[in-house]
C-alpha positions in Angstrom: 33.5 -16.1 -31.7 32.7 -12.3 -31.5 29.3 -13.1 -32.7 28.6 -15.7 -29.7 30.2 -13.9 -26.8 27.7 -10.6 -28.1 24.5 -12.7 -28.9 24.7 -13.9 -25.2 25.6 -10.7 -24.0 22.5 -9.3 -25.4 20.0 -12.4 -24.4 21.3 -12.2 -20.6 20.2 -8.1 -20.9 17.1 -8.5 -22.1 16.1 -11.7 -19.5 16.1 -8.8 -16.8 13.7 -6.8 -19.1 11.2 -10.0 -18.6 12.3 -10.5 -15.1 8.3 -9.1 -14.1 5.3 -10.7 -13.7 2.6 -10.3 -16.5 -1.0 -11.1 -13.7 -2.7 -8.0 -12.5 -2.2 -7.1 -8.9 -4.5 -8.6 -6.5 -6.5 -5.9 -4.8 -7.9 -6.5 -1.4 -11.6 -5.8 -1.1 -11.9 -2.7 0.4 -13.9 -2.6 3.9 -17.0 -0.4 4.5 -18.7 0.0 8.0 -21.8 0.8 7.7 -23.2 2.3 11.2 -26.7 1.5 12.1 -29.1 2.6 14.7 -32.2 1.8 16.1 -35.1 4.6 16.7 -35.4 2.5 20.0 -32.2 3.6 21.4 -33.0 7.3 21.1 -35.9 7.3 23.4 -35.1 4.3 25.5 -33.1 6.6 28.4 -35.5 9.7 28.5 -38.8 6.8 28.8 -36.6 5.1 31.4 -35.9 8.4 33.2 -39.5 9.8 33.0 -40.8 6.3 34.8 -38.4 6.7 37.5 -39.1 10.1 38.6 -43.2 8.9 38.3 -42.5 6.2 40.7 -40.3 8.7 43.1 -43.5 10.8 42.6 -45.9 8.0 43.1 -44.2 6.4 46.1 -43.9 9.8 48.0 
């Protein structure tokens, strides 16, 4: 009877030793912005500026 009281003793300890799960952790993709500009928007406000003051020049 000692026997079968300590073998289920000893089986319900080591169930909580198995309690985990054995799958690898799911890892979530990681994110990367990648900023991208256009030549086009580095000379777009000084073009735009030069032909306004040519046609305050022109009309005057």
């Amino acid at each position: 009877m000692k026997k079968l009281v300590l073998a289920t003793a000893l089986s319900v300890a080591a169930t909580g030793a198995f309690a985990g799960n054995v799958a690898e952790p799911v890892m979530e993709p990681e994110i990367i912005i990648e900023e991208t500009s256009s030549s086009n928007q580095g000379i777009l406000v000084p073009v735009l500026f030069l032909v306004l003051v040519a046609a305050a020049v022109g009309s005057s």
